[in-house]
Each structure stands twice: as C-alpha cells, then as structure tokens.
C-alpha positions, 0 to 999 in steps of 0.5 A: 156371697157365691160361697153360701150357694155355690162355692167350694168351701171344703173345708173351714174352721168352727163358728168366728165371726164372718168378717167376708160378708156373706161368706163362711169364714175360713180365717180364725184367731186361734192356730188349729193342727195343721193350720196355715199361720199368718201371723202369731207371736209376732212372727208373720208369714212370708207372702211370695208372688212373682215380679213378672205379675201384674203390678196391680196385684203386687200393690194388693199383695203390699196391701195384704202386707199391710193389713196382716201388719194392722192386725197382729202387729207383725209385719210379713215380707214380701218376697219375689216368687222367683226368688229363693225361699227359706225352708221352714214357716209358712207362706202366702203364695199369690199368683195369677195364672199364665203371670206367676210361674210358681202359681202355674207349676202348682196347677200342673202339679194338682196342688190347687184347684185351678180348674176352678179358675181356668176360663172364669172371669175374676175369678179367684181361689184361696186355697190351703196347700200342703208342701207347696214347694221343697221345705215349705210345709204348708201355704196359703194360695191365693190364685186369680183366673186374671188380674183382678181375680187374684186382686179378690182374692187377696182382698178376701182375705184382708177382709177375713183377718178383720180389715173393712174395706171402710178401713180408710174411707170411714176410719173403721178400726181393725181389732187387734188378733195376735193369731191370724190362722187359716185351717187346713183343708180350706178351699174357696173359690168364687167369680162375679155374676155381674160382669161390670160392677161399679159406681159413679161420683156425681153431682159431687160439689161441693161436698166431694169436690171441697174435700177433695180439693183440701185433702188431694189437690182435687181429683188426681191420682192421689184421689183416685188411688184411695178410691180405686182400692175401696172399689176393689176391697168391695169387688168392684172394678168400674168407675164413671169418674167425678165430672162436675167440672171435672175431666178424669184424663185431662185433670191429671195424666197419672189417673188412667194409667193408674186406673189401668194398673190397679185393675180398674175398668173406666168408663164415662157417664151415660152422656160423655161419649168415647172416653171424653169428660163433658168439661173436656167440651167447655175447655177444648170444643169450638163450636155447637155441641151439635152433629149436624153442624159441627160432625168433624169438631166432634168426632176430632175431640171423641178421637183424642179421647179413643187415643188417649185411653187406647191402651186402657181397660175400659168400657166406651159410651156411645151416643150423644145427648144435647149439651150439658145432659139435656135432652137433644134439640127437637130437631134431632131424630132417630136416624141422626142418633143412629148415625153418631153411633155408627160414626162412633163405632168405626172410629173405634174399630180403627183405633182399637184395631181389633173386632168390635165385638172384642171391644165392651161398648155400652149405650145409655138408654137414659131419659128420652134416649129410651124414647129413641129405642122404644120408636125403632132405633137399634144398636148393633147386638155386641152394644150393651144396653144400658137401662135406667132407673128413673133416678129415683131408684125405679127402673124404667125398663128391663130386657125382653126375652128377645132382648136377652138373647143380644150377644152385649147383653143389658145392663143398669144404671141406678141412682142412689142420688140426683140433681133434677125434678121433682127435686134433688136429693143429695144430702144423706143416705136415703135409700133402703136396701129392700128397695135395692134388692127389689129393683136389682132382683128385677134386674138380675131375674130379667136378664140386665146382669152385664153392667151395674153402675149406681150414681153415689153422689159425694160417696161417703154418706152412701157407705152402706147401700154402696157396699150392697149394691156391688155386694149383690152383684157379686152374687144376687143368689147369695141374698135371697129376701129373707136374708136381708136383714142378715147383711146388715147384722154381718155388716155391723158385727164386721165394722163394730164387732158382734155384740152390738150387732143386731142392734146397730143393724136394726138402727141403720135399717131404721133410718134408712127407712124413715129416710126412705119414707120422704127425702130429707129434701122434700120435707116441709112443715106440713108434710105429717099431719098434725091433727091426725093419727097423732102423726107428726108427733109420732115421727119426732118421738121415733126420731128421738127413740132411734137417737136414743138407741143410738146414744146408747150404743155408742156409749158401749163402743170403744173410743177407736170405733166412735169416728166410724159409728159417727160416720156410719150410724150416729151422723145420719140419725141425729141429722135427719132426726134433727131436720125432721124435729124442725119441720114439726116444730114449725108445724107446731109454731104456726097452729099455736100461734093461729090459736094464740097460745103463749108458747108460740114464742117458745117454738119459734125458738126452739126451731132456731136452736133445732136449724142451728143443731143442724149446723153443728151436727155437720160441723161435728162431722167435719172436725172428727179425726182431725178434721179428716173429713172437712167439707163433706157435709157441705150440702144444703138441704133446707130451703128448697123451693124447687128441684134445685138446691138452695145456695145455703140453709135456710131457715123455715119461717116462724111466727111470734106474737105478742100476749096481753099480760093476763092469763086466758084459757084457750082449749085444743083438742086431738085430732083438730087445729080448731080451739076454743074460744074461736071455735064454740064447740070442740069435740074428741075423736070418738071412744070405740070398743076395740081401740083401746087408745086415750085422747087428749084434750090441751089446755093452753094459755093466752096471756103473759101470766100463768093459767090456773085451770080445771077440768072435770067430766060429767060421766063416771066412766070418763077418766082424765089425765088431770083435773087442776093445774097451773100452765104457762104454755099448754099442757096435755090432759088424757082422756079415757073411757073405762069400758066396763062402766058405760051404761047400755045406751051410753053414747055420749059425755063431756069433758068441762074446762074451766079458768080461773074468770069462770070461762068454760070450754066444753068438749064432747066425748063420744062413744061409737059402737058402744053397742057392739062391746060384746060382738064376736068379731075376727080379723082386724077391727074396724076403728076410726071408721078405717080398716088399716093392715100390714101386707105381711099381715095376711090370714091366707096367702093362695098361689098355683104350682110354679107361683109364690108369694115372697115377703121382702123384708123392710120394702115399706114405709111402714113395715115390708112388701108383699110380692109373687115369685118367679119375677118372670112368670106370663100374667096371671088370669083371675083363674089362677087364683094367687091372692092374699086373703085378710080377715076383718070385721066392719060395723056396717054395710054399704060402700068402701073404698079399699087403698093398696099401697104399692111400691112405686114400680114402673112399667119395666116390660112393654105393653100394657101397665102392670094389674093387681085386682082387690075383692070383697067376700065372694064379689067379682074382683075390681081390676086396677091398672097401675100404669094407666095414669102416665102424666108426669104429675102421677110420677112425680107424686109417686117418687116423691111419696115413695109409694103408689096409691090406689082406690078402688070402691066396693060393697059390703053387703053387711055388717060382721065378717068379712075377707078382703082379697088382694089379687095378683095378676103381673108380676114386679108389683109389691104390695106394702099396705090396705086400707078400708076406708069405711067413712074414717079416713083421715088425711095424713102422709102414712094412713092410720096405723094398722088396725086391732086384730083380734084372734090371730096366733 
C-alpha cells in the first residue's frame, strides 16, 4: 500500500505480522508505554462516533465493534459522540469531517493530521491522539476526507487486529489475541490512486445464482450487503451487479439504497445503458431493442432507470450495443451511436439537475464499439473512456498522450472470466497475478487510472487475483515487480499465519500458473505431448508434486483454518490436478491400445475413477462448513466441444479392448508412439555429452498373461535400468550411457528385448557429438539439436540512459518475463542498443530458426504493431512485427496458448560459440523464452526444458 512509499507512518511498533497487506503494521499484540489498548484482559475500548454521521460509517464502526470482539473476546461499546464519555480508558474516535463534531474540533484544535484529509478523495487517517478530550488520556482516531475514507480506515484497522476481508466469504478464522494495542505516535494516512476500483459478477449461473438463490433468496439486500462490506473490507467501492437474468433495482428495491448507505458506487456493465439491468428490457420493453425504431420506448425505459437511482452515488453507462450484448446491426453506424449518446446525456442533465461535468459517466469501448472510436466517433471529454481487455486478460488499447489530457479521464475494464470464443472460461481461478500486474502496470503508467473494473464471474474461486487487482489500484507504486511474490507471502501469513507462509505462497502462485499455461477448459487429450519432452508426464508429476505439498501443509493447520485453505488453496490444486491427470490418462489409454498393451483397460478405468474424483472434488467443496458454500462448484468444465459450456461433464472417450489369453511381448520407446512389433525397428533419442538425462525403453505385454522378458545391451558402456522381470501391464526400464567408457569412435550400440517365445526387439542407442566430450564449451549447451533458455537467464543485459530491463517475476508459462522500463518511452532505434545478450554454444554451422516467446500483448497504442528484433553474433538483427498478423485465427491461437510465438531464421557461420541477441525496440513487449532450433525441435505445447549451461555463476 501508499504507506510503504508515500504515506506518513510517524511512528509504529516493532516487527508483527502485517496483517494490512502491504502495509507496515501499527497494531501489536502486546501494550507498550503509552500504548492506545483496544482491547486487554477482557476490558475493550469504547469506539465513539457521532450519530449525525454517515449510517455507512456507523455500520462499519459496528463492524469494528465486532471484529475487536472476534478477536479478544471483548466486546467494546459504541457509543454516540455527542454523548457523555466517562473519564478513564481508552477510546476509539471515528469520524469524517464536516459529519463528526468531535472529529472537526480535534482538526481545529491541531490534535490530528487533518490536512492529510482535507480535499482527498477516500482519503483516510488513523491516528494515536494524547488527551483528546477532558479525562480521556489517550485515542485512537480514525478520520475520513469523506464517507468511504472513514469506512477505510475503520476497515484497516479490522484487518490489522487480524480480521481478513475473506473472514465471512471464504470462512478465514481470525486468531485469537487477549491485547490488541496501538503504539503511541502512530500516524498513517492513505487515499487511492484509482478513483473507481471495483468488480463485476457475471456469467454467474449457475454457480453464483444456485448459491444465492439457496442461501439469500436470490440477489437481494441480504445478498449484496455481505458482498458490499467484502468490496469495502478490500478498498473497493464499485459493483457492476449480477445480471445473468438479474436486475439489481428491480429484483429487490432495499439494494440500491443499501448500496447508497454502505458507501457503494453502482454501476451497470458495459452494455446496460442509464442504470437499467438488460433483464429489465426482457420483462418491461415493447418492441425492438433498436433506436432507429423504437427512440422513445427506450429512452422512457432509460428514464426510469435515471429516476430510479437519482439519489444514488453512481457511475452511468452511456451507449448501446445490439441485444443481448451483441454487436449492433450492420446498419447502425457511428453517427447513430453518437446520436444515443447525446440523447443519453441530455436525459441526464435534466434529470440530475446539475452540470454534466459533476456527473461521472463512463463509455464502454468493448468489442466493436472500439472500432466506432478507432473510426472517428467521440465522446464529450468530461465521459470516461472505459478501455477493454480483450476478455482474456490483454488490453486492447490504452490512452494516447492527447487522450491523457480528457477532463473524464480512461479507465479499464478487465476479465478474470468469460463466456464467448475462442472458449469460455468459468471454472476456477486461472490467472496469474504477474499476468495482472503487467497489464494494470500498463494501464496505471499510460494514464487509464480513473476506473478499474474486473469481470469475477461467480467470485468466490476468484479470491486471490480479486484482492490484487483492488490491492493494486489502491496504490500500483506500492507493488513494484520485484515485490510480487511478497504479496503472496503477506497474504498467506494474514489468512494462515506465518509459518506456512512462504510456502503456501509458492503453492498458489504455482497453480495459478500451471492454470495460466492453458485454461482448464481448454484442455484436451493431446494438448501435452506424450512422445516428446517427456511432457505430458511431467505436467501430471508436477500436479501430483503441488498436491503433495499441498497435503502436507494442510496436515500442519489448525482445524478452524481447513474450511478456508480448501477454498483458498487445496480446492484449486487438487482439482484442476485432477482434470489435468485425466486428459493425460486418456492420452495414455488410447496410445496403449493403438499399441495393444494389456493395461488399456486399466487406464480407461482409472480415467473413470479420475472424472468421478473430479465430481467428488466439487461435492467436497459444497458440503464444508455445513454445506455453506452448496452450489458454488457447479460449473462444468469438461466436455467442450466449442465456446460454450457443456449442459454437464462430460467424460472423454476411452478405448478397451480385448487380449488374447497368451502373454506377447510388445516394446515402446521414448520419444515415439511407434512400438514393436507393428514398428521393425525402434530407436532412443540419442545420448549427448551434455545432456545427462536416461531414456527409457517400455516393455509391455499383449496378452491376459503375464510376460516373462529380458533385456540386454550389446555395449559395456550402455546401462540398463533392469535386465529380467515379469510384467502384466508395462514396465519402464532406463537406459543410460556411462561417458567415461565409450570408446573414441563410438556412435552407436543397441539394447535386445526379448520374451519368454524367443521374439527380439531391437532398439538402437545413439551417440551424437560424442566427439566433442572434451569441447571447451560456455553458455548453454546445445541438446537434442534445440538451444532452450529462461528470459531471466541473460549473460549481459545493455540499455541507454533513462531505459531498463525489468524481470516480472512468474509472467511465464515456464518461469518469468523479460521486459524495458519506462512503459512510455518513444520506440527505441537498433542505435540504442537495449538488448539482451545470452551465450550458447552450437555443434554445428548453417541455418537456425531462433522462437521468442512472448506474452501474448496487443497492440495498445495506435499505429504500427509492436517490434522486437533478434541476432546472431555480429549479423544484422532480423526485425519481427508481432502485430503483423491481425486474423482472428492468430488471436485465438494466442489467448488460448497463453503466449505468442515467433520464428525467425538466421546463420550460424560455425560451430563454437556464439551469443544470441534479443532486441528490444517498443515498449510493452514481455519476453518469457528462446529457443534455437538447430534441427531438434520437437513438437510439444511448452518446448523443451531449458538447456544445460555451463560456466554461469
């Protein structure tokens, strides 16, 4: 938070745990001299605010009430401000100025900081007072610039005695403290960067809505008071409400006014125009949803919607899209659109009765409406321009310098779920927070820093990247990229203390992005290679690793933390572990029974019992706490066979088949789904000097029988795993070369497999560079004919005055990103000479073709696409527009893959050393992985793992 970088922390107490994300703590569990007590020995301090207050922060000075209760066990008074005090004791002093009296003499008086308040929005101080008032000694001052600044800084304070916004929401367990002090001295103040910092429930049956319907009665006030408290408990203070069928003022006339009293900005999405839900339409319009026939219908049903929220704190939509979020008929142009606008705005103007530039208004530049903009159709400059992500987490455009200069200021609307092509995601938390942070760094640098608003979907598997995003907003100075995984860490040690911390942390980043690397719903049989990298296996043996660690950490928990680790880490690992390990069980089923293996069978069961885990993985997660949380697991995942979701799971298809009742030996090897004996002749990846790894040969049988096998190499310097057994399925034998015995001259051997009927499989082992043993090589290592590297992995990073190289940490399928710094910098020229460098060593001369993995940014500025240029040595760099390909086929390979990919063919003029040169030329391009390919490449959906190095510290 602001705290670390620019607010006034005077003074505070020694190290505790930082309960305040991001913030220094100022609360301790132990009462210094001098010290404010909130709470010790079961006695708490009074809390007085005044009853001419806003009823909002009354509410959330009952909810401190409550949570210093939750904590000590001591339950404070709360008592009115114009009220007598008893002499003796601490207080709690809550207030906003020009609404507390007592807050108000206290500023005149030079008791508090106020003019750390005075003209901010949100703004709020917390702030340790001596002899506030005749026979009080010492005070706790909690003061607001406005309503929801005081709300803040209530709300701080809550989260620094231990209480997590997730308290209620995902069953977090506040510990147990008998002192709750403040230190004399402190004084913190604070205020958002981010005017309107909120998120939108969509796409919310029928998870959401089943839950909601069971537990509330649907979305009503009861609903959406829980939910306005977790937005303000995170700083936030704008909803775009449920509207899956769902029509917030209509459904239940107690939300808005509610929403108005806790201190909640509404809005409606980017496609319901003046404050009215598009159910609203479906039950009250007559006629086509279509200005050009039916002007006045619509503008009476927008009217009732200005009315109806008049007196409401809010945020209007302007604009119209077709029906039911799509795009408007090819009919409808730009000057129809400009028309709806400034029809909507002078309905505004007369019904708010005040200047339009006093009334926040915000324009949705989603989809094809962008297009609008992009061909000339403008907004009047007090109109928020609300930019988009392309609703897979990468923004499509963000201000131009001119455009930073518009009195309304540019705003972004971004996704974290979506229902649409290339297809829908809905399930569970797949988004990275580096993934967050880059595109909101972007965001926050290039001037959109009006309005935040991220689609959640069902909200509750969205938990952690939620909390980031309105974390971020606060404050994006307060999160460089180098403090990334310290959110995590500070997140875990406030929902499960410190000593798990770091490692829950690591787990949730993890999943995040393992779940990153391809969403859940995308997955298929075939999307890891089986042959290849040993791939497929290797993701299910990471899965099963995280599972593992997860269990562990678990097993160290108190029972009252279980609820909220299922939720919040264990739910999400295990489940998408267990999907993952499904699709590669189908994978395996149908190569074994293309290869007529007798454990077919096998893997087609056990793929039934992984899609019923699955089941029982969401039933587990409806029936914790009581069944709290029934329904909210309700959305399928499995079974897509285009962007919409399936009515129901549904499981992959799997083959069986039928063996004959004598054992027969069948033989695999790595790196092929060719086996003996429908292929003559099988052979290993070849053995290289600097790739230490074994291979494995697989002998399997083919019949109802056991298979007695032997296996033997024709080498001395060929080792096997095993050399006889007996196998009813198929069993791995490895295969490795002992280096220091290979003959000079030595290229080849073989590995004979034979049964028990005398039939001989032979495999040939070869050696590649054998030769070149002794070469005096630096850098990474050609293998397998690929050079792969880590961005981060540089041997030299160059960049001119007033330019850097920034490592986000995480931003990768595989490790991080590689980007430059200031995001707003003029293109560089080749001149410039900000590039990476990275040493390798190749085996031989000729063509290569050198893949950059990119993250998969979008062209955000106009004009032309965004360059990186990569070079060999001395040659002229080989510039690559990542832009030029605009078809809808290269966006949906990139957003479903979650990078973007570029080849680019150079020389090598020889064998030996070599430095590979990365280029950057525009800025916003993150560079995550290269790959030489040398000839070796293989296909595979995350290229080889990254290459030996040899002489790096």
């Amino acid at each position: 938070m602001k705290s670390l970088v620019a607010a006034a922390v005077l003074a505070v107490a020694g190290a505790h745990p930082a309960w305040a994300l991001g913030e220094r703590p100022f609360v301790t569990f132990a009462a210094a001299k001098d010290a404010i007590v909130l709470a010790r020995a079961g006695q708490a301090a009074r809390i007085v605010v005044d009853r001419n207050d806003f009823p909002g922060v009354r509410r959330a000075a009952a909810d401190l009430q409550g949570d210093i209760a939750r904590v000590s066990g001591a339950r404070p008074a709360l008592l009115d401000a114009g009220g007598a005090v008893a002499r003796g004791g601490d207080v709690v002093i809550v207030g906003t100025l020009g609404k507390s009296a007592l807050v108000d003499s206290l500023a005149r008086d030079g008791k508090i900081d106020a003019k750390r308040l005075r003209g901010k929005w949100e703004g709020y101080l917390v702030q340790a007072v001596r002899n506030p008032r005749p026979g009080v000694a010492r005070a706790l001052v909690v003061a607001g610039s406005d309503k929801r600044g005081t709300i803040y800084g209530l709300y701080t304070v809550s989260e620094q005695i231990g209480v997590s916004p997730w308290n209620w929401w995902a069953d977090v367990p506040a510990p147990h403290h008998d002192v709750l002090a403040v230190a004399a001295g402190t004084r913190v103040a604070d205020a958002p960067v981010v005017r309107y910092r909120g998120i939108f429930l969509n796409d919310e049956a029928p998870a959401l809505s089943g839950w909601a319907k069971e537990k509330f009665g649907g979305f009503n006030h009861k609903f959406y008071g829980k939910l306005f408290e977790l937005i303000l408990r995170m700083r936030g203070n704008y909803l775009w409400p449920a509207m899956w069928g769902n029509a917030f003022y209509d459904d239940d006339p107690e939300n808005g006014p509610l929403a108005d009293e806790m201190g909640i900005v509404m809005g409606t999405s980017h496609h319901e125009p003046l404050m009215r839900a598009h159910a609203e339409w479906a039950k009250y319009g007559k006629g086509p949803w279509d200005y050009s026939r039916n002007e006045q219908v619509l503008r009476d049903f927008w009217q009732q919607g200005l009315d109806r929220s008049k007196d409401f704190e809010k945020v209007i939509t302007l604009g119209m899209r077709g029906d039911g979020d799509e795009p408007m008929s090819e009919q409808s142009n730009v000057a129809l659109l400009e028309k709806i606008v400034g029809d909507q705005r002078a309905m505004i103007a007369k019904t708010m009765g005040k200047p339009l530039a006093q009334v926040p208004q915000v324009w949705a530049l989603y989809k094809e409406v962008q297009e609008y903009y992009e061909k000339g159709m403008r907004v009047p400059d007090d109109v928020t321009l609300l930019w988009c992500d392309d609703n897979w987490g990468n923004i499509r455009r963000l201000p131009t310098p001119d455009e930073r200069k518009r009195s309304g200021g540019a705003g972004i609307y971004y996704h974290f779920d979506y229902v649409g092509g290339p297809r829908s995601y809905k399930w569970i938390n797949v988004t990275p927070l580096p993934k967050v942070w880059e595109q909101m760094h972007l965001a926050w640098r290039l001037g959109a820093d009006r309005l935040w608003v991220v689609n959640v979907g069902d909200l509750k598997p969205m938990e952690v990247p939620t909390e980031f995003f309105l974390t971020y907003a606060w404050n994006p100075a307060a999160w460089p990229a180098a403090r990334l995984p310290d959110y995590l860490k500070l997140w875990a040690t406030r929902e499960f203390g410190a000593d798990n911390a770091a490692e829950i942390a690591d787990i949730v980043a993890t999943y995040a992005r393992y779940n990153g690397r391809r969403k859940p719903e995308q997955l298929e049989p075939d999307t890891y290679s089986a042959t290849n990298y040993r791939e497929s296996e290797r993701i299910v043996a990471d899965w099963r690793d995280l599972a593992a660690r997860t269990e562990k950490v678990k097993a160290k928990l108190a029972p009252a933390q279980r609820d909220a680790f299922f939720q919040l880490v264990e739910h999400p690992v295990r489940a998408a572990g267990t999907l993952g390990e499904l699709y590669a069980t189908v994978q395996a089923n149908r190569i074994h029974a293309a290869q007529g293996r007798a454990d077919t069978n096998e893997l087609a069961a056990r793929a039934r019992d992984l899609f019923a885990r699955d089941a029982a993985i969401s039933r587990e997660y409806h029936e914790i706490n009581g069944g709290k949380w029934n329904h909210m697991m309700a959305q399928t995942h499995i079974g897509y066979t285009s962007w919409r979701d399936p009515a129901t799971n549904i499981m992959p298809d799997v083959r069986e088949i039928t063996l004959p009742a004598a054992p027969a030996l069948g033989v695999a090897v790595e790196g092929s789904e060719a086996a003996w004996p429908a292929a003559a002749s099988l052979r290993l990846p070849a053995f290289e000097p600097f790739d230490k790894s074994a291979r494995y040969v697989e002998v399997f049988d083919r019949g109802a029988a056991p298979l007695a096998w032997t296996a033997r190499a024709d080498q001395p310097w060929i080792v096997l795993g095993e050399s006889a057994g007996t196998t009813a399925g198929t069993k791995r034998i490895p295969v490795d070369v002992r280096w220091d015995q290979v003959p000079a001259g030595a290229t080849a051997g073989h590995v004979i497999v034979r049964g028990a009927d005398g039939q001989a499989a032979t495999i040939d082992v070869a050696l590649r560079h054998a030769e070149e043993r002794g070469a005096n090589v630096a850098g990474f290592v050609e293998t397998g004919g690929t050079v792969a590297i880590e961005a981060e992995h540089y041997s030299r990073a160059f960049a001119p005055s007033g330019r850097e190289w920034l490592r986000v940490p995480g931003l990768g399928r595989t490790l991080s990103g590689m980007t430059t710094l200031p995001v707003d910098a003029a293109a560089a020229t080749l001149a410039d000479g900000m590039h990476l460098e990275y040493d390798v060593y190749l085996f031989e001369g000729g063509k290569v073709n050198v893949q950059a993995t990119l993250a998969p940014t979008l062209k955000f500025r106009p004009g032309a696409g965004f360059r990186y240029a990569v070079s060999i040595d001395g040659d002229a760099p080989r510039i690559v527009d990542v832009h030029a390909d605009e078809s809808l086929k290269h966006w949906e390979t990139i957003v479903s893959d979650g990078v973007a990919q570029f080849t680019t063919a150079l020389d090598v003029k020889a064998p030996g050393r070599h430095t590979l040169k990365f280029w950057a030329l525009d800025p916003g391009l993150v560079l995550q992985r290269l790959v030489i390919d040398a000839g070796g490449l293989k296909p595979s959906y995350l290229g080889p793992q990254e290459s030996p190095r040899v002489g790096a510290n």
